[in-house]
C-alpha positions in Angstrom: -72.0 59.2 55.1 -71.5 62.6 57.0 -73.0 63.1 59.9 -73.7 66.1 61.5 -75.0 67.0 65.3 -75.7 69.7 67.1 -77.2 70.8 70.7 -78.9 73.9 70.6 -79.6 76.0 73.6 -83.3 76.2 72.7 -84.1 79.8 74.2 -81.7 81.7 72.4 -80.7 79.8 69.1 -77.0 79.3 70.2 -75.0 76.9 69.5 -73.7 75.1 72.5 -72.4 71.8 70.8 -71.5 70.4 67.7 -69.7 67.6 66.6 -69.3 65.7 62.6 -69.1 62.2 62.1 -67.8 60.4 59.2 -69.0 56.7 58.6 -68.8 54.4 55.7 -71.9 53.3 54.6 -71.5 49.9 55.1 -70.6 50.3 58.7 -73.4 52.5 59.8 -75.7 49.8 61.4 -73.1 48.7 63.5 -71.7 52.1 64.4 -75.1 54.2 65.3 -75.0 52.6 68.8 -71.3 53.6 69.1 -71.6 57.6 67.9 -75.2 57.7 70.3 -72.5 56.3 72.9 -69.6 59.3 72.6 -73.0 62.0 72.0 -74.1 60.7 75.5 -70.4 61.6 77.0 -70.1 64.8 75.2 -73.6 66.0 76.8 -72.8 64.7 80.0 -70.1 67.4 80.2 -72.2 70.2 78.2 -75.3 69.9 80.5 -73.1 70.4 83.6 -71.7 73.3 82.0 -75.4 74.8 81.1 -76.1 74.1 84.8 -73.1 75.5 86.4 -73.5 78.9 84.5 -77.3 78.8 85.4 -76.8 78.2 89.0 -73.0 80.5 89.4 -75.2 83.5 90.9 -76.5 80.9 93.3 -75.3 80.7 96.8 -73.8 76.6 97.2 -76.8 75.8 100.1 -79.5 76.7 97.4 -78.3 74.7 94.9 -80.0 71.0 94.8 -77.9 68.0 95.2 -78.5 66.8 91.5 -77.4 70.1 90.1 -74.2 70.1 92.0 -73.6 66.4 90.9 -74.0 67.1 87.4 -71.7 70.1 87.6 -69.3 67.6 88.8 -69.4 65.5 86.2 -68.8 68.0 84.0 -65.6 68.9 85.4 -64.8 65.1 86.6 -65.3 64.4 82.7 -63.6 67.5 81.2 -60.1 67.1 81.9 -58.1 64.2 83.8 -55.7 65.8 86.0 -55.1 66.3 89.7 -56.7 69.8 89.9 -60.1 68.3 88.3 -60.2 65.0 90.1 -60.2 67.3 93.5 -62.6 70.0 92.4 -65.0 67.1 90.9 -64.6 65.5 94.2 -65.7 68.0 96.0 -68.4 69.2 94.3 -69.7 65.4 94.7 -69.4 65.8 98.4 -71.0 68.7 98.9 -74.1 67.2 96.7 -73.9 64.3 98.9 -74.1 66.5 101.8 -77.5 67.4 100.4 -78.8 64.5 99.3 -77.4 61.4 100.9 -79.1 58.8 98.7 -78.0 60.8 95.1 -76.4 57.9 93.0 -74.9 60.9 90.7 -73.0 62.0 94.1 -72.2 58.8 95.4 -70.4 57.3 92.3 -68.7 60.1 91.9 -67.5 60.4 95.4 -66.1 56.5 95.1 -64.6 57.0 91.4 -62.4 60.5 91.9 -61.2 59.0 95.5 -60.2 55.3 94.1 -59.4 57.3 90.7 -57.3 59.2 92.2 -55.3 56.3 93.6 -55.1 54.9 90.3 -53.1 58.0 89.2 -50.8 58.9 92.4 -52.8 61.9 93.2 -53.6 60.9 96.6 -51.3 61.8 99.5 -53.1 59.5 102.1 -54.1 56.3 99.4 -55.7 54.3 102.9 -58.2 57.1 103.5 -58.7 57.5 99.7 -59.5 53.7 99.5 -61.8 53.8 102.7 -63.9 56.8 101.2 -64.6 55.2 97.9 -65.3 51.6 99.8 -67.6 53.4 102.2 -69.4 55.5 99.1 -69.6 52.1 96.8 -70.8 50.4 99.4 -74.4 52.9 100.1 -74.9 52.9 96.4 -74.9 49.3 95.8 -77.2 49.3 98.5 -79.4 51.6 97.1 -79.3 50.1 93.2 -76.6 47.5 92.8 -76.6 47.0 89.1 -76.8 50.6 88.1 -74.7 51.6 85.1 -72.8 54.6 87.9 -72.7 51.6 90.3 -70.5 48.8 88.4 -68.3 52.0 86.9 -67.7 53.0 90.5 -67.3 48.9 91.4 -64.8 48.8 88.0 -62.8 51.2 89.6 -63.0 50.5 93.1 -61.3 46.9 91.9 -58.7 48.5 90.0 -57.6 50.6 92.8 -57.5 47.6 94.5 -55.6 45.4 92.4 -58.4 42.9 91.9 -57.8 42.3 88.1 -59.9 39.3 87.6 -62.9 41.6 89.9 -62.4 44.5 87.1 -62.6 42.1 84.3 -66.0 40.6 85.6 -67.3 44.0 86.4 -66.1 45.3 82.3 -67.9 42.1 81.0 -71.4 43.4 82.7 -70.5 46.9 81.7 -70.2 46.4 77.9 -73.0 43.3 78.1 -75.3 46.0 79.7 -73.8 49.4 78.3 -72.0 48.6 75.0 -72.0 51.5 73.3 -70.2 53.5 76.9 -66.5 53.9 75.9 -65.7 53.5 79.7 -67.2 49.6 79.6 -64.3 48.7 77.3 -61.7 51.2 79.4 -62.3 48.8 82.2 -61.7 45.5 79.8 -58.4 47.6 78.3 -57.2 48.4 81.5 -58.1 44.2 83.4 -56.8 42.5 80.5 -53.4 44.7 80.4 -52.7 43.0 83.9 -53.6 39.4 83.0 -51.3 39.9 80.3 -53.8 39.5 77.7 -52.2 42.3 75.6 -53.6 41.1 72.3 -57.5 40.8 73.7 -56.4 44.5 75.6 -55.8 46.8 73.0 -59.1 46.2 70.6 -61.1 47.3 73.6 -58.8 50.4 74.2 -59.4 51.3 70.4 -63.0 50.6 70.9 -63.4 53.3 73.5 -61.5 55.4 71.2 -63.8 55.2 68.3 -66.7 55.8 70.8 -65.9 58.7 72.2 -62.6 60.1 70.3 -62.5 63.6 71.3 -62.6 63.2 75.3 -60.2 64.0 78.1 -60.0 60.5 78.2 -59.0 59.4 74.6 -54.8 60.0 76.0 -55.8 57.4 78.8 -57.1 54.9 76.4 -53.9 55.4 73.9 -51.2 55.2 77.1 -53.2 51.6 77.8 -53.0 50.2 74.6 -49.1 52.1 74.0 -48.8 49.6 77.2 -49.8 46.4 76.1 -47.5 47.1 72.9 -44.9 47.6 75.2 -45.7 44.6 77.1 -45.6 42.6 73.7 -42.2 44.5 72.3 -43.9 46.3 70.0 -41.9 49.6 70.3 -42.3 51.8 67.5 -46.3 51.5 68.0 -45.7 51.8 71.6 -44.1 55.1 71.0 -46.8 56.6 68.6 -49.3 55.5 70.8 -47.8 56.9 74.4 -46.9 59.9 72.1 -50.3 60.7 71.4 -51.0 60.7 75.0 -48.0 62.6 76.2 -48.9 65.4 73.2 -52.5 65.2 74.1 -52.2 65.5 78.2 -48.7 66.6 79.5 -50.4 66.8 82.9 -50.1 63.2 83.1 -46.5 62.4 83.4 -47.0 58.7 83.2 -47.5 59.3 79.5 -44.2 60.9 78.8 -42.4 58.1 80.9 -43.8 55.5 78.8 -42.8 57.2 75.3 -39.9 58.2 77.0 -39.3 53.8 77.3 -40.6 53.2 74.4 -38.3 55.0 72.6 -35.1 54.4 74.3 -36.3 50.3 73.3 -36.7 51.0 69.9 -33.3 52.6 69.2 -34.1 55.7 70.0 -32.1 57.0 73.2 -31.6 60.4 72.2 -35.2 61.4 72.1 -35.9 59.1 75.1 -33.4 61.2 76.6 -34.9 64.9 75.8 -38.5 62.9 77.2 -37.4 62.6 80.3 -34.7 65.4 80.9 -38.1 67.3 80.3 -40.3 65.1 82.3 -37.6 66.2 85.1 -37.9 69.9 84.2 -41.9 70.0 84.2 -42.1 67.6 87.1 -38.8 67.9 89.5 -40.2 65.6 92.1 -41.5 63.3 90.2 -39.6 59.5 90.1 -39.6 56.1 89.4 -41.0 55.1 92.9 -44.7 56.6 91.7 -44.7 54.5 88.5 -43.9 51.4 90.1 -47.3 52.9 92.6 -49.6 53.6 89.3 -48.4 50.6 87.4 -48.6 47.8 90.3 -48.2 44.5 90.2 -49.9 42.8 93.0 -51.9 40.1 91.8 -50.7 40.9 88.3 -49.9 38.2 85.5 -45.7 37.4 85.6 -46.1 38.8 81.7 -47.2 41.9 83.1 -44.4 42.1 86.1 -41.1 41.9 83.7 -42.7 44.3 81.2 -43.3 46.8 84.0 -40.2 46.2 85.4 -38.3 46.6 82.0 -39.9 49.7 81.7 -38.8 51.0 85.2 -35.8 49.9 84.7 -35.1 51.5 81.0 -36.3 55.1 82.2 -34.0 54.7 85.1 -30.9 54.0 82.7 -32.1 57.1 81.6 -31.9 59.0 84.6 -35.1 59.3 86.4 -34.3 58.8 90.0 
C-alpha cells in the first residue's frame, strides 16, 4: 500500500510537508502506530519552523516561553551537531527564562546539556552535568512520568554512565511511547553497554523504521554499526558506520568507527583514507575524545575490549 501525507499550511494552500510511505499489506496493522510515530517527529520540527518564521519580526522578550521552546525543538531535532545542540540550548534557556515551569523548556535544557556530554561537545562536562541534573530535577517535580521527563531522565543516565538506570528508563519509554523512535534509541544505546549486542540492534532498526528520514537515523546506524563491531561482525559494521559517516560528517565518531571497521575486515587502505581525512576535516580531533564518548565506567567487560580494540585499531592507524 502507498501512503501518502501531507501538512498543508491552511491559509495559503502551500505545501509545507510531505512525506510517502510504502507498506505491505499484510504489515499495515502493526505498522500504523509506527508511521503516526515518525509523522509526530517530522511535525515537531515543521511546527517550530512555522513558528519561528511567524515570530522572526518579533523582538525575543515578546515572544512567549512555549513559542521559543518549540522553535528549539525544531532546531534541537533538525540536525545533530555542536552548532545546533548550543543554538537549541539556548533558545530553551531563554524560554525558561520566561516561563520557569515550561516542561518543553526544561527537557530541553537537561537533554542538549547531558547530550552534549554524550558527544564531547562540552568544554566544562561538570557544569554541563550539574545544569541538566538541576533542570531534570524541577521537571520531575512538576510531572515525573511525562513522556519529555523520562527522555530527559534516559539521557541524564547515559551521560552518567548509569546503563542499567537508562535501560529501566527505555523499558517505560517504549511501554508508554512505543511508537517514539527515541524510546528504542535509549534501549539501542543501554543494551550496547551491557553487552547485549544481539537484543541492541533490533531496537536501533526499530527507531530506524519509525522515523527514517531524521537527523537522527546516522546516530541510530553508528549504534547498531557498534554492536556489530562489538560481535566481529565487520563488513556490516562498515556499511552501517558508513551510512552514518555519509549521512553526518559532522560527527567524527562515525568516520572513526568505519574507519575500524574497515581496517578489521581487511580493508586497511580505505581505513586509511577514513582517517587521514578525519585528520584533515578535524586536526584536533584524537583518540582521547572517543575513549570520552564511548566510556566504559560501569560498562559490561564485552563492551570494554571491543571499545578498546577499536581504540586501539584507529591508533595503528595513526590517530594520535
Amino acid at each position: 500500500m502507498h501512503i501518502a501525507v501531507e501538512l498543508v499550511d491552511a491559509a495559503g494552500g502551500q505545501v509545507l510537508w510531505a512525506r510517502p510511505f510504502e507498506v505491505d499489506r499484510g504489515e499495515l496493522p502493526g505498522s500504523v502506530g509506527d508511521i503516526a510515530g515518525g509523522i509526530a517527529k517530522a511535525l515537531s520540527i515543521e511546527i517550530g519552523d512555522v513558528v519561528t518564521r511567524n515570530i522572526q519580526p518579533l523582538d525575543p522578550a515578546q515572544a512567549a516561553a512555549d513559542d521559543l521552546a518549540m522553535r528549539a525543538w525544531s532546531v534541537f531535532l533538525k540536525n545533530v551537531g555542536q552548532q545546533s545542540f548550543e543554538q537549541s540550548r539556548q533558545l530553551f534557556e531563554q524560554a525558561l527564562a520566561r516561563d520557569s515551569r515550561s516542561v518543553r523548556a526544561l527537557a530541553g535544557v537537561s537533554l542538549t546539556n547531558s547530550m552534549s556530554v554524550s558527544f564531547g561537545y562540552t568544554g566544562d562536562k561538570d557544569a554541563s552535568m550539574r545544569r541538566s541534573q538541576h533542570a531534570l530535577a524541577r521537571l520531575e517535580a512538576i510531572d515525573p512520568t511525562a513522556q519529555l521527563t523520562l527522555i530527559a531522565r534516559a539521557s541524564h543516565l547515559l551521560s552518567s554512565a548509569d546503563w542499567a538506570g537508562q535501560f529501566a528508563v527505555s523499558e517505560e519509554l517504549i511501554h508508554d511511547f512505543p511508537n517514539d523512535p527515541t524510546s528504542h534509541h535509549h534501549r539501542c544505546s543501554s543494551l550496547l553497554r551491557l553487552a547485549r549486542f544481539e537484543d541492541a540492534i533490533p531496537a536501533c532498526d526499530r527507531a530506524i523504521r519509525i522515523s527514517p528520514h531524521e537527523s537522527r537515523t546516522p546516530v541510530w546506524h553508528a549504534l547498531a554499526g557498534m554492536n556489530e563491531f562489538m560481535r566481529g561482525n565487520y563488513a556490516a559494521a562498515v556499511q552501517r558506520a558508513r551510512i552514518a559517516a555519509t549521512a553526518n560528517a559532522k560527527v567524527p565518531s562515525f568516520a572513526v568507527l568505519l574507519a575500524a571497521a574497515l581496517a578489521q575486515d581487511g580493508h586497511r587502505d580505505d581505513a586509511q583514507r577514513v582517517i587521514d581525512e578525519l585528520r584533515q576535516r578535524n586536526p584536533n580531533f584524537d583518540s582521547a575524545v572517543i575513549d570520552a564518548i564511548w566510556q566504559t565506567t560501569n560498562a559490561h567487560p564485552k563492551f570494554v575490549e571491543g571499545r578498546d580494540r577499536l581504540i586501539a585499531t584507529v591508533r595503528e592507524l595513526g590517530l594520535p
